[in-house]
Backbone of each chain as ProteinMPNN parsed JSONL, in Angstrom:
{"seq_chain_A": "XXXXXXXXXXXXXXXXXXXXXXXXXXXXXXXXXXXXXXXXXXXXXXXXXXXXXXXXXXXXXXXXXXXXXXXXXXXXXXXXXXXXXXXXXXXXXXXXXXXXXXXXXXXXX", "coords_chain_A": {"N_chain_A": [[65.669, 127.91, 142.464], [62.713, 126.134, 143.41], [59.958, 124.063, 142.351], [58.012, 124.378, 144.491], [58.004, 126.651, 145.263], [56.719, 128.749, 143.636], [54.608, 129.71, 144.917], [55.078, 131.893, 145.413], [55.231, 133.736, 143.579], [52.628, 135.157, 143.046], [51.715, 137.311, 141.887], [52.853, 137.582, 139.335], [51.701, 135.394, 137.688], [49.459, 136.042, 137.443], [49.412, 138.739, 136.367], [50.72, 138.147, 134.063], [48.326, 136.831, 132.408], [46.879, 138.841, 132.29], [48.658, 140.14, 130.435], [47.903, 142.451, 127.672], [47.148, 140.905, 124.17], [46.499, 142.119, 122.585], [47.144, 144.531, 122.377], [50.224, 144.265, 122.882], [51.586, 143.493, 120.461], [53.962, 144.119, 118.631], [53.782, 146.627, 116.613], [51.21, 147.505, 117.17], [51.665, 148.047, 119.939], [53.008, 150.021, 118.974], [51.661, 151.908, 117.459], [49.529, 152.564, 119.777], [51.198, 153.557, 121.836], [52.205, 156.077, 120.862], [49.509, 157.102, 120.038], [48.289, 157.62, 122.641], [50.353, 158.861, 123.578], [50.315, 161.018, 122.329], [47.571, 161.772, 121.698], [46.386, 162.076, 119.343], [46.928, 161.387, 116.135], [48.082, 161.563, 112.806], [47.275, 159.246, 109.755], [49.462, 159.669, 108.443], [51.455, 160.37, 109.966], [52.094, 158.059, 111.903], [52.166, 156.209, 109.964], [54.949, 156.964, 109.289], [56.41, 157.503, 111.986], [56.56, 154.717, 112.548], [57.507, 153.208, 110.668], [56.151, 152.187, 108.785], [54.497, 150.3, 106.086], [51.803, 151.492, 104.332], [49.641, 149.322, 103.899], [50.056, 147.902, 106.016], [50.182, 148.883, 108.328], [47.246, 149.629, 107.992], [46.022, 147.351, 108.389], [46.718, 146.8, 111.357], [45.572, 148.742, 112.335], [42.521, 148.986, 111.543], [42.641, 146.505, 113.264], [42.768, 147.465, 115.724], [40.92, 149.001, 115.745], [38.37, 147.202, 115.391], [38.4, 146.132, 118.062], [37.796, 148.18, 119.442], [39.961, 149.709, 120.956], [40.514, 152.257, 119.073], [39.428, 155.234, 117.549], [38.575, 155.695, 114.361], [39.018, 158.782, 111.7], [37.694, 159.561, 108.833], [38.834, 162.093, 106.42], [38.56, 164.981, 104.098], [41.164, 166.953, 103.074], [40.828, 169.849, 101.248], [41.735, 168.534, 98.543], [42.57, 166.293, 99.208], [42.801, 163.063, 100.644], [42.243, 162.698, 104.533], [43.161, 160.953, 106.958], [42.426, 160.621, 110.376], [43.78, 159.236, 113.606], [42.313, 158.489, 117.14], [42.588, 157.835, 120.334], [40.139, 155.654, 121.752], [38.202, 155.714, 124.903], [38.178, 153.321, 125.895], [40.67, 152.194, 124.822], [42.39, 153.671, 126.383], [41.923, 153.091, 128.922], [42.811, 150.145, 128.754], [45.46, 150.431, 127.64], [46.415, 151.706, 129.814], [46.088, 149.361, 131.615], [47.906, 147.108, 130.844], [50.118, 148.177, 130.57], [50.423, 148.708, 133.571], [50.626, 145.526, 133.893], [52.386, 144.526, 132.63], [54.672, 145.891, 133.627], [54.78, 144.621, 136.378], [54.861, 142.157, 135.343], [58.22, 142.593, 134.703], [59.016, 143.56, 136.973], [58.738, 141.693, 138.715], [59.438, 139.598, 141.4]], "CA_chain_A": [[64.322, 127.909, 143.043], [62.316, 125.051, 142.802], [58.541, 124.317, 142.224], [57.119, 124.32, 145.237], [57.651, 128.42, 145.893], [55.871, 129.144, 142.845], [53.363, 130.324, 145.182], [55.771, 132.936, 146.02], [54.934, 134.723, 142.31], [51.404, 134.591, 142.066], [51.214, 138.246, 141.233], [53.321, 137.581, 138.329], [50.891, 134.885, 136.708], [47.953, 137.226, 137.141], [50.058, 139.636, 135.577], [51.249, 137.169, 132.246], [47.477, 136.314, 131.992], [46.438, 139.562, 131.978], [48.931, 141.253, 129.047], [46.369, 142.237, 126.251], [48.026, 140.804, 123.777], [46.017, 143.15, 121.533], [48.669, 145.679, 122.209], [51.133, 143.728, 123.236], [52.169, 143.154, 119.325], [54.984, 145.336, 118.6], [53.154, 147.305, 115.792], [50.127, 147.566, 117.93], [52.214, 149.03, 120.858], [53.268, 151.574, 118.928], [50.015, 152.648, 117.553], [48.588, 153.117, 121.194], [51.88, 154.454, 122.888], [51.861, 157.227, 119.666], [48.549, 157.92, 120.315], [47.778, 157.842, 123.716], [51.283, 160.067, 123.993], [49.621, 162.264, 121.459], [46.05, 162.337, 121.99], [45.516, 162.23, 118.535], [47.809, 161.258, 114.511], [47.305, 161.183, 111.498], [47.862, 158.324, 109.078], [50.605, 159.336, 107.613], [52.616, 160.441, 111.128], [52.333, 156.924, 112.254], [53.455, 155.048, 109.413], [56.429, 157.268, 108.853], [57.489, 157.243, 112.902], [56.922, 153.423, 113.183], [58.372, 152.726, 109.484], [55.549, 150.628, 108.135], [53.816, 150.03, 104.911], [50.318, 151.212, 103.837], [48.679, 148.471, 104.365], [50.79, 147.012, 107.512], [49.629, 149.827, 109.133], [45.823, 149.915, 107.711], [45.614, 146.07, 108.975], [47.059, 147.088, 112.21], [44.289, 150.207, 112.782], [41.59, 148.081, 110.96], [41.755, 145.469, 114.201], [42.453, 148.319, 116.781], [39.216, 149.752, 116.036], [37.638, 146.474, 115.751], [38.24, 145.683, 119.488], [37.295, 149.525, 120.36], [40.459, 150.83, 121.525], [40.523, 154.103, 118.134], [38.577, 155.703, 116.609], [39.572, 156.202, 112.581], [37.889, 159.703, 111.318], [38.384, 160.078, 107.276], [37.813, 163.509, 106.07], [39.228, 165.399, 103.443], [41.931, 168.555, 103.661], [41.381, 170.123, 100.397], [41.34, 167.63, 97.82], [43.415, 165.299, 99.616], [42.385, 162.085, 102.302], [42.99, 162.849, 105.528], [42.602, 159.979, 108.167], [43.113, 160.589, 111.851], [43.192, 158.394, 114.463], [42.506, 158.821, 118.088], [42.516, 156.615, 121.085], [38.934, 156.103, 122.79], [38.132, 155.702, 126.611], [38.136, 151.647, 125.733], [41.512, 151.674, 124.18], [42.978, 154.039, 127.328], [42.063, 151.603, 129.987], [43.432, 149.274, 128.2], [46.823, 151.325, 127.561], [46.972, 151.321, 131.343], [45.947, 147.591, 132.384], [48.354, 146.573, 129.693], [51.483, 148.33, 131.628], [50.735, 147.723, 134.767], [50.452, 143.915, 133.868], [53.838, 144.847, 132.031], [55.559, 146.405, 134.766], [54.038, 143.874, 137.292], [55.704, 141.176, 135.009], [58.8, 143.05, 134.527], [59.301, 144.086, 138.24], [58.437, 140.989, 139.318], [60.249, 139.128, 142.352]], "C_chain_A": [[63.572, 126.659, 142.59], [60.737, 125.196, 142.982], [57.607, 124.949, 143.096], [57.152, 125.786, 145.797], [57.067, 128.848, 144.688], [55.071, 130.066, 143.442], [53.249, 131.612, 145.316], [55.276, 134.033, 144.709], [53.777, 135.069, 141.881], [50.725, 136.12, 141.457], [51.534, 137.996, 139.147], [52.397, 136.843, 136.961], [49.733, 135.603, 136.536], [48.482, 137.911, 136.143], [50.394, 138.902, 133.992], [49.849, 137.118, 131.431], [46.964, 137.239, 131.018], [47.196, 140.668, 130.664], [48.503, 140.822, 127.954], [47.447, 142.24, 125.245], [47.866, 141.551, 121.745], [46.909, 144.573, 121.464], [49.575, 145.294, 122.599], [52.521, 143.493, 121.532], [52.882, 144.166, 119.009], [54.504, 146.64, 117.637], [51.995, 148.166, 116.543], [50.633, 148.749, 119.501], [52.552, 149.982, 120.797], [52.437, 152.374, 118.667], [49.917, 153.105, 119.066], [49.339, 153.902, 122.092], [51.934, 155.555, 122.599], [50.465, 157.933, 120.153], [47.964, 158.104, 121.702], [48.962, 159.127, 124.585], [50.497, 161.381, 123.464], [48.087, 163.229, 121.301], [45.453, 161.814, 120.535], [46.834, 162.061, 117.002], [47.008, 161.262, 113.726], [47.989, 159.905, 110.797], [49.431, 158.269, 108.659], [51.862, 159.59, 108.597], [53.296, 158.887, 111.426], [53.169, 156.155, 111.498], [54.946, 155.463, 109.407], [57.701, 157.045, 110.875], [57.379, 155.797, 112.776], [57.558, 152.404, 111.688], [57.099, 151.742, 109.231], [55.122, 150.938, 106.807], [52.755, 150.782, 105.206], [49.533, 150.765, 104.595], [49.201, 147.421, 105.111], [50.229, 147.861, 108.638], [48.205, 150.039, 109.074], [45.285, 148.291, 108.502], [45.558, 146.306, 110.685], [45.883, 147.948, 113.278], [43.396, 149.41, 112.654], [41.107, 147.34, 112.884], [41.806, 146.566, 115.703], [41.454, 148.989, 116.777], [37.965, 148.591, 115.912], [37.603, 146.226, 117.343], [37.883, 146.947, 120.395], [38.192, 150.635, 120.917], [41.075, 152.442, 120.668], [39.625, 153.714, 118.02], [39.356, 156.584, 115.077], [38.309, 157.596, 112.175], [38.848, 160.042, 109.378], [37.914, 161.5, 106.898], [39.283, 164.063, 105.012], [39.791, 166.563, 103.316], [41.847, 168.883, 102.012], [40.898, 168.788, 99.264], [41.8, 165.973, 98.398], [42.714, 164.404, 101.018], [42.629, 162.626, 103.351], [42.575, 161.741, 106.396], [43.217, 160.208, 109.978], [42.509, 160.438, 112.498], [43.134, 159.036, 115.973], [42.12, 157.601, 119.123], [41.237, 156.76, 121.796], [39.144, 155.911, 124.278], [38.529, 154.041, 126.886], [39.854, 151.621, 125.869], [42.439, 152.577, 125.536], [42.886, 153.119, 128.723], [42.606, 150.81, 129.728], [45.174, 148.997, 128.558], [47.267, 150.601, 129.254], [46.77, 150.033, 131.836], [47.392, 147.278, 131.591], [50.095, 146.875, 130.272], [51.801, 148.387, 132.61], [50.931, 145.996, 134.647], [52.018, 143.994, 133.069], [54.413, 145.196, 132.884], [55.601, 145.148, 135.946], [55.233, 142.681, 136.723], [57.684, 141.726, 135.039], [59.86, 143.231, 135.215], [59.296, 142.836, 139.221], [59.728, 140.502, 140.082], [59.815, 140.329, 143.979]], "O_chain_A": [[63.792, 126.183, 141.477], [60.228, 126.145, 143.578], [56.714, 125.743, 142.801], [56.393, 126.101, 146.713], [56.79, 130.001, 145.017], [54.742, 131.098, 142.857], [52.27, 132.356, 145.361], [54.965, 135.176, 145.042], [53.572, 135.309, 140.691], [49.677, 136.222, 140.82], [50.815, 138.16, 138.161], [52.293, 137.267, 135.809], [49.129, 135.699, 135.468], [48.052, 137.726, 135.005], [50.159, 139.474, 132.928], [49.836, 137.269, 130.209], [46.68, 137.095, 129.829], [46.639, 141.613, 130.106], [48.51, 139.743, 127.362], [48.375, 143.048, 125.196], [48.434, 141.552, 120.653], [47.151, 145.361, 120.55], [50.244, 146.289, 122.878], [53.748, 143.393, 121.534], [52.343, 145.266, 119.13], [54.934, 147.731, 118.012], [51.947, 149.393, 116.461], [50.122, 149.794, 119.903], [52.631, 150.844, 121.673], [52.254, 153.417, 119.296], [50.366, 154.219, 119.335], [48.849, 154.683, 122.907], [51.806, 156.393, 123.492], [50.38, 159.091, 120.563], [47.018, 158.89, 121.761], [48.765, 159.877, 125.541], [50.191, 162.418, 124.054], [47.691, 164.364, 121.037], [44.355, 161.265, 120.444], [47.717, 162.914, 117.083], [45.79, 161.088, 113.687], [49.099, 159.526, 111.17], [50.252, 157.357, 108.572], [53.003, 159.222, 108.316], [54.47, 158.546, 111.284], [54.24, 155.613, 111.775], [55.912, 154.704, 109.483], [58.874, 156.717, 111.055], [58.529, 155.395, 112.955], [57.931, 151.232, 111.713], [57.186, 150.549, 109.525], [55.486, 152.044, 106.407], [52.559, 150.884, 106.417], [48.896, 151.235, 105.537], [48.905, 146.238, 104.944], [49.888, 147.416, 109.734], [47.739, 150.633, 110.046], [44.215, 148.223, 109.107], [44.52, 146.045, 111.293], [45.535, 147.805, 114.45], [43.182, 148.825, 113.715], [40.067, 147.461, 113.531], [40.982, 146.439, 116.608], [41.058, 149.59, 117.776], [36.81, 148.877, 116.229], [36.459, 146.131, 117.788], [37.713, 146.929, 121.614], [37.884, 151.781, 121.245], [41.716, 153.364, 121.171], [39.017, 152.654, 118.164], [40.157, 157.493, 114.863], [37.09, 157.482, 112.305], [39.932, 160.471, 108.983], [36.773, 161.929, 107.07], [40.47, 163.744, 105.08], [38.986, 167.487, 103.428], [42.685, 168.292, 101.331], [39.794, 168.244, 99.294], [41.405, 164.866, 98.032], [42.266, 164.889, 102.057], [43.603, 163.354, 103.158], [41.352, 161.68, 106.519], [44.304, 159.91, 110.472], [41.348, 160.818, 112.65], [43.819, 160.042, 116.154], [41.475, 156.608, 118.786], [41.052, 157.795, 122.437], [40.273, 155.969, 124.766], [39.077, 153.633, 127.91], [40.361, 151.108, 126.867], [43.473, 151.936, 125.724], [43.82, 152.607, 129.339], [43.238, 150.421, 130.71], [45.835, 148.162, 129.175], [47.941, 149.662, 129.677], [47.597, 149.708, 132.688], [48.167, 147.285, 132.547], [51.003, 146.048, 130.354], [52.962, 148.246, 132.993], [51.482, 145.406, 135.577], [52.662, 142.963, 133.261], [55.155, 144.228, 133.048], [56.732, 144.838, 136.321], [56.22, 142.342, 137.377], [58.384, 140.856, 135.558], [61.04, 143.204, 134.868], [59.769, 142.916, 140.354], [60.857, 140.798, 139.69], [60.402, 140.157, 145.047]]}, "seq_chain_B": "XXXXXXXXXXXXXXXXXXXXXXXXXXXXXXXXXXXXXXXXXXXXXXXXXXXXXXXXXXXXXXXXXXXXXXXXXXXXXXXXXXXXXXXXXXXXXXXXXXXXXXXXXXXXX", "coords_chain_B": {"N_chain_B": [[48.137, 166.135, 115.752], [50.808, 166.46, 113.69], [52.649, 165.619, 110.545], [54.485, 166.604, 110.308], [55.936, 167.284, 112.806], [57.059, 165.287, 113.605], [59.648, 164.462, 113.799], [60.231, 166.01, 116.668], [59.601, 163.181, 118.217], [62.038, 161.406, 118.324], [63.494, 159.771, 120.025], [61.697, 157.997, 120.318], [61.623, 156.259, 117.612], [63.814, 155.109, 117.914], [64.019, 153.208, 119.791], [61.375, 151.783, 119.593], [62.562, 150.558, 116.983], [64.57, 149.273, 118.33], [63.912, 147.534, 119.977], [63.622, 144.118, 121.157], [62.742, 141.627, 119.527], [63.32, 139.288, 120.187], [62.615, 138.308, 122.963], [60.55, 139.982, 123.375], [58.062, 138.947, 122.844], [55.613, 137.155, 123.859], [55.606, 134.524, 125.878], [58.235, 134.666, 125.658], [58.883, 136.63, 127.196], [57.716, 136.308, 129.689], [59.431, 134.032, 130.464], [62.229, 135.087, 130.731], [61.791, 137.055, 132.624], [61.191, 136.112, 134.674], [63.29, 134.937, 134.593], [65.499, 136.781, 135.452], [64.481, 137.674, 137.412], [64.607, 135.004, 139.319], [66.879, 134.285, 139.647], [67.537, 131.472, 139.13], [66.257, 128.903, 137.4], [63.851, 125.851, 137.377], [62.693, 123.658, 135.136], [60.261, 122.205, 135.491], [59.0, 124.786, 137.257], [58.967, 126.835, 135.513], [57.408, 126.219, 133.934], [54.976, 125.647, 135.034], [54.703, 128.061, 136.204], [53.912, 129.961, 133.944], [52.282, 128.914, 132.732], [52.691, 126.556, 130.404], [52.915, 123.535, 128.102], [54.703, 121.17, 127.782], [56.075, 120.968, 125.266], [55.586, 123.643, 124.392], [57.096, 125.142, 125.893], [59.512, 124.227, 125.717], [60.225, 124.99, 123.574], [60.521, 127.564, 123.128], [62.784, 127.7, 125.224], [64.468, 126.399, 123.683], [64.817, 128.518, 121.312], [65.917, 130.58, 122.788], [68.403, 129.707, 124.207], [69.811, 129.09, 121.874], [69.94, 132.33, 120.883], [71.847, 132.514, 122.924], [71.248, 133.891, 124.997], [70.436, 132.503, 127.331], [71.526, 129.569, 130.039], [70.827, 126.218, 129.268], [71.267, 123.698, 131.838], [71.473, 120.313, 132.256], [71.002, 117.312, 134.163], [70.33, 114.798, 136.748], [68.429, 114.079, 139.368], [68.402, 112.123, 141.863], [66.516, 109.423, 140.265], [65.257, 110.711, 138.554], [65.442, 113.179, 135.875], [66.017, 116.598, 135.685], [66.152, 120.066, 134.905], [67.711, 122.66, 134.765], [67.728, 126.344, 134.751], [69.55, 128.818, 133.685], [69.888, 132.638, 133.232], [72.068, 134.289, 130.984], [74.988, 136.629, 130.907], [75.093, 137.471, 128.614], [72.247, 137.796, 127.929], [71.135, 138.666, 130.221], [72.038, 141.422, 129.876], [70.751, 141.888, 127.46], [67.915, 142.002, 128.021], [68.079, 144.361, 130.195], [68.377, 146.071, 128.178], [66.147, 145.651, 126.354], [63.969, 146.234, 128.536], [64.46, 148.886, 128.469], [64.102, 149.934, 126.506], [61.739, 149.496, 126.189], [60.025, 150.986, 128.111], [61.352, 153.926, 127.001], [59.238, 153.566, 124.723], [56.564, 153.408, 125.646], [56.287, 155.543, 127.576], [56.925, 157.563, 125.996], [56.793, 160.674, 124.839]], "CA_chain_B": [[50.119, 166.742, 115.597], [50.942, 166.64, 111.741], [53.407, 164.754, 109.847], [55.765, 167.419, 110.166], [55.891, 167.067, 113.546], [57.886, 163.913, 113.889], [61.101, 164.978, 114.546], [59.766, 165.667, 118.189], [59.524, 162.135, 118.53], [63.47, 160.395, 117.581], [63.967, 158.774, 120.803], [60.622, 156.805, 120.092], [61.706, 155.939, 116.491], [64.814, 154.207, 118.103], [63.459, 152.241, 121.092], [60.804, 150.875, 118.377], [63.982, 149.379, 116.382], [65.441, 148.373, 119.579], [62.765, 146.365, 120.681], [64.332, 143.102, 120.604], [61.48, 140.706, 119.654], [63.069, 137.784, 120.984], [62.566, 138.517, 124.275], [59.14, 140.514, 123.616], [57.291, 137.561, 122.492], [55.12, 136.872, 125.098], [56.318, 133.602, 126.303], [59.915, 134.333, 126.471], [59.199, 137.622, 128.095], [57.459, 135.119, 130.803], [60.672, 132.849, 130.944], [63.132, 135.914, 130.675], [61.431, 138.347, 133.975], [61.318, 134.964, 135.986], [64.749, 133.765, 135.215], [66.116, 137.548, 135.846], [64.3, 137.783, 139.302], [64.821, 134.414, 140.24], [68.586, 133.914, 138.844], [67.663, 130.452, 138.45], [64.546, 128.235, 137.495], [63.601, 124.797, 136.679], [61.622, 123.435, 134.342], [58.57, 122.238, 135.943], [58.56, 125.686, 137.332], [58.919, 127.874, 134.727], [55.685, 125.461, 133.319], [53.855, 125.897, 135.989], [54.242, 129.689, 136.545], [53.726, 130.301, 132.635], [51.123, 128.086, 132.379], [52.909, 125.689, 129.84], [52.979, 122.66, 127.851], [56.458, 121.171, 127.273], [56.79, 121.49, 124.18], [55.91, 124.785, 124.152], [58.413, 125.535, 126.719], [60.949, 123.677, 125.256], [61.236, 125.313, 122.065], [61.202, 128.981, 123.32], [64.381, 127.913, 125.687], [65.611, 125.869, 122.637], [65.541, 129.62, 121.144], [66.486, 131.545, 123.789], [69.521, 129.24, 124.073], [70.481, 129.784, 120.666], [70.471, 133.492, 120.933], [72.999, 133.207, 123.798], [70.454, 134.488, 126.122], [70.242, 131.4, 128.838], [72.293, 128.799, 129.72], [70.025, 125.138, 129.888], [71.973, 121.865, 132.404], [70.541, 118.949, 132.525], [71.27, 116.47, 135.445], [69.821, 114.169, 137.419], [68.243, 114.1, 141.163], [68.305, 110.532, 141.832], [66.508, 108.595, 138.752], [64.763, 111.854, 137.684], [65.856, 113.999, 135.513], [65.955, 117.9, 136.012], [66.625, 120.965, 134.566], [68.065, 124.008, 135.571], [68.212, 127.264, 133.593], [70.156, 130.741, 133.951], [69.815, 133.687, 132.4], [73.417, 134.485, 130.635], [75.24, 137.964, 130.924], [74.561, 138.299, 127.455], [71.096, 137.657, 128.022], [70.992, 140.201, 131.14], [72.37, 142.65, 129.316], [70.12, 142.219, 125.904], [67.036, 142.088, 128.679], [68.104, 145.677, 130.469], [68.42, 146.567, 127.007], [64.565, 145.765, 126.456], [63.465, 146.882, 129.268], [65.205, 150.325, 128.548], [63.742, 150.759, 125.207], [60.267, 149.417, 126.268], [60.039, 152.216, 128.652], [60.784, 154.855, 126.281], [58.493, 153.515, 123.772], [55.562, 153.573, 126.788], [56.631, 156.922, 128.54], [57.192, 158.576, 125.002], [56.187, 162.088, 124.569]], "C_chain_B": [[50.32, 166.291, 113.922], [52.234, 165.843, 111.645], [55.319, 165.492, 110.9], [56.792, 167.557, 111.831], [56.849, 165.628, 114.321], [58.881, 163.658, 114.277], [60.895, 165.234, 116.094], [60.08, 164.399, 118.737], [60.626, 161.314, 118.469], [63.572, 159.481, 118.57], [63.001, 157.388, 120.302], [60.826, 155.993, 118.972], [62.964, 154.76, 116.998], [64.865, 153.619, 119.128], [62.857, 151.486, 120.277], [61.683, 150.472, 117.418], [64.269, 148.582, 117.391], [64.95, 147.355, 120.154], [63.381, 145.029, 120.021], [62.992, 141.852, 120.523], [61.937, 139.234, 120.111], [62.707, 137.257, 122.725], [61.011, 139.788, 124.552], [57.972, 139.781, 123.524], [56.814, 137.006, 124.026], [55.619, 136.271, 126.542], [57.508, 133.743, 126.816], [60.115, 135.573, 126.874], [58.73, 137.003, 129.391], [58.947, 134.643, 131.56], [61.845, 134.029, 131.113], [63.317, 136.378, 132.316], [61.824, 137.229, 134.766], [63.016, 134.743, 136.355], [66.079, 134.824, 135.908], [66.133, 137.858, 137.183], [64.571, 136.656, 140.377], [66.227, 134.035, 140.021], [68.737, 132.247, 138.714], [66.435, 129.899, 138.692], [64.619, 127.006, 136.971], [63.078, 124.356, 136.019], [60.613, 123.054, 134.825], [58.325, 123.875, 136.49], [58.237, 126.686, 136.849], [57.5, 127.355, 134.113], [54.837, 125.544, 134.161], [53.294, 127.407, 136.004], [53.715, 130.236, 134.96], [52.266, 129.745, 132.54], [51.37, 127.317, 130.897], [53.144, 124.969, 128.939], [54.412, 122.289, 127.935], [56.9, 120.995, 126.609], [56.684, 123.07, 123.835], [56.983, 125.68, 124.707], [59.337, 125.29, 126.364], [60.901, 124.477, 123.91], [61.305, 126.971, 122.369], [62.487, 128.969, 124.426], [64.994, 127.358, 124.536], [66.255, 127.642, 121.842], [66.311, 130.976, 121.884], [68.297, 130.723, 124.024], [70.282, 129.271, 122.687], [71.305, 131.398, 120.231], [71.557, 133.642, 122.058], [72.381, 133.698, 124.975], [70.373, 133.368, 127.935], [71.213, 130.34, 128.667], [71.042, 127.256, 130.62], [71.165, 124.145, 130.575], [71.09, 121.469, 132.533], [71.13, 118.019, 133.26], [70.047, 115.499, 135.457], [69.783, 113.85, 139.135], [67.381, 112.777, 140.865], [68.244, 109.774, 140.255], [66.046, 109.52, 137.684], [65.633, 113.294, 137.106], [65.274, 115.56, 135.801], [66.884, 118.983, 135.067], [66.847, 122.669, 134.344], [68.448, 124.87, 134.189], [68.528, 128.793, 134.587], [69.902, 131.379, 133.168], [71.566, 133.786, 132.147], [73.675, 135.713, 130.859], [74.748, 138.713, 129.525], [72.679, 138.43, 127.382], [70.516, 138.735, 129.061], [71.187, 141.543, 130.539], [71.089, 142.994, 128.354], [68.271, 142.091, 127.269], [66.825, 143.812, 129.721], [68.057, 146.326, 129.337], [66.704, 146.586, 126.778], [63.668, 146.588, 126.676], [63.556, 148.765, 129.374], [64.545, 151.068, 127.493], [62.18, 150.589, 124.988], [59.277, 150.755, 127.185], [59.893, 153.558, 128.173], [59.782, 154.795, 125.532], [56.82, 153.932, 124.789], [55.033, 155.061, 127.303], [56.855, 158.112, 127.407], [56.602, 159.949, 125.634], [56.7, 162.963, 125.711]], "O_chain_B": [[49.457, 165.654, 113.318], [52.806, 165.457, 112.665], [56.332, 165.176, 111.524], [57.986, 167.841, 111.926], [57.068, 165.329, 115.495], [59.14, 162.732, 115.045], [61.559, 164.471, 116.795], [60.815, 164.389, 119.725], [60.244, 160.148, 118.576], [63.743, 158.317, 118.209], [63.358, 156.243, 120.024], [60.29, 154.89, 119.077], [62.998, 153.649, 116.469], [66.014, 153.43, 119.525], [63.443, 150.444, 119.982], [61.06, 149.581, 116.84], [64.23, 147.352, 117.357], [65.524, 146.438, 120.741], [63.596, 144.834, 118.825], [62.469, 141.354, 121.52], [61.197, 138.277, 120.34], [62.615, 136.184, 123.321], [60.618, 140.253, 125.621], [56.956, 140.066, 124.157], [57.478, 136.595, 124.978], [55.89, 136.788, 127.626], [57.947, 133.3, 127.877], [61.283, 135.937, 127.008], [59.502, 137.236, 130.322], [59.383, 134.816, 132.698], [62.598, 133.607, 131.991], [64.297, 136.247, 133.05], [62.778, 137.358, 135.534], [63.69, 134.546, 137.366], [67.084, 134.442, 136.507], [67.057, 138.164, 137.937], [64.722, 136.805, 141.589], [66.428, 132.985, 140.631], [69.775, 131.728, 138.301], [65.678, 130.111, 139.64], [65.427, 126.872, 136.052], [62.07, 124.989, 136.332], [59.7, 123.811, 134.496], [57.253, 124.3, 136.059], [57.44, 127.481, 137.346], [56.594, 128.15, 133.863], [53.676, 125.479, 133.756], [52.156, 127.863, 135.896], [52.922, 131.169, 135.077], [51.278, 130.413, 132.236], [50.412, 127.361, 130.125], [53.979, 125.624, 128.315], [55.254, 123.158, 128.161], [58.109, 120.772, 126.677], [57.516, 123.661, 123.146], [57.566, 126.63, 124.183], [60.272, 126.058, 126.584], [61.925, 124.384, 123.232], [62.191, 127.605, 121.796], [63.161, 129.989, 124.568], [66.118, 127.793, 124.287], [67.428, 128.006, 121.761], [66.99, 131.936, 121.52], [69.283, 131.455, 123.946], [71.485, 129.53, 122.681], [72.378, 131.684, 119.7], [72.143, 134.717, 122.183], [73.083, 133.91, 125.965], [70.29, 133.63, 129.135], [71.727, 130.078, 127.579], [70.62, 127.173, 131.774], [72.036, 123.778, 129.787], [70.004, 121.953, 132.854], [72.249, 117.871, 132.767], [69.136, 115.368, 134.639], [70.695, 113.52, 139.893], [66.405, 112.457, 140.187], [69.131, 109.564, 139.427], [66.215, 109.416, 136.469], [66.241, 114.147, 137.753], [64.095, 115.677, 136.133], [68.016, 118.769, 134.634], [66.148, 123.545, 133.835], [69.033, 124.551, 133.154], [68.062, 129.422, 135.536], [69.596, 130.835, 132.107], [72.312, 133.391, 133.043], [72.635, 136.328, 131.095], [74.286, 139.832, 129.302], [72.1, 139.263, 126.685], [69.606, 139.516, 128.784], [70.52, 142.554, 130.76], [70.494, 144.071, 128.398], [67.36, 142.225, 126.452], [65.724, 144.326, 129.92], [67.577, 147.448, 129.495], [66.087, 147.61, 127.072], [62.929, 147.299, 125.995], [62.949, 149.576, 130.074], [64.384, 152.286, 127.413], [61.479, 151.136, 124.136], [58.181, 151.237, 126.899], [58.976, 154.321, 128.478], [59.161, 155.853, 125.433], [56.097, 154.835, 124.367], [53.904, 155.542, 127.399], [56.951, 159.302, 127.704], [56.075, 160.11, 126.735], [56.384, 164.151, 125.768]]}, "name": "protein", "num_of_chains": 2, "seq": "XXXXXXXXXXXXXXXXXXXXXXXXXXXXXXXXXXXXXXXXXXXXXXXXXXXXXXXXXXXXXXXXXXXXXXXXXXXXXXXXXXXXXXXXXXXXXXXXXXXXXXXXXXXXXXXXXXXXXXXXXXXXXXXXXXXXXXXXXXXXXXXXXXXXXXXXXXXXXXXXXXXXXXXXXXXXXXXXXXXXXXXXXXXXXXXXXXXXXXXXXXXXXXXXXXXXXXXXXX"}
């Protein structure tokens, strides 16, 4: 194929532009696919299905609730932390732009 | 859903391994979808449809050619040089592979 059909793809560059690459990060993807499968984890589900650290996983949450798409609730069971996350209305739109623009690229041709 | 709870989830635990990050990485999921749908691409086009530079282009085929994934020729049409890239079988394969385990990770639950 050569340059000049480019024009032929132009869903595809919409589509590249548009994957948020705020979940796009492999860590990040799993957070949101976890919780948007789930509705709702706790701290300690996550790290153990996606194998992370602590604080690989507290960095991870940290910027997903800076950009809006959880919400972190701390509360305590007993004597013990409890933190659980859930995905807001922000971070579900998202979810979905994020795999259509994934699929879109994916599927493309 | 509680800790305990996790076992539910195995397929997801082993799609998130599977995820091959050389081919999730933005960029060379760009250069990958293109070179699978179009079975062959050139370099100004793959820079164009990506949106670019050429060095940045050039060093995610330099690694994509490393892993075995594409195969780069280089020629010449007339005085100008050109260059044509494939996707490899091993590279098709480790790209259905991807795509297979990006899916579950997405579609979990």
């Amino acid at each position: 194929m050569t340059t000049e059909e480019t024009a032929r793809t132009p869903s595809f560059s919409g589509a590249f532009e548009e994957l948020d690459e705020t979940i796009h990060q492999k860590v990040r993807l799993g957070i949101m696919s976890t919780l948007i499968a789930l509705k709702e984890a706790d701290f300690k589900l996550l790290k153990e299905t996606l194998g992370l650290s602590d604080g690989n996983l507290s960095t991870h949450l940290t910027l997903l609730e800076e950009r809006g798409y959880i919400h972190i609730q701390k509360s305590f069971r007993g004597r013990k932390p409890h933190t659980s996350v859930t995905p807001t209305d922000t971070g579900r739109v998202a979810f979905d732009r994020y795999v259509s623009a994934l699929e879109r690229i994916i599927k493309q041709s």
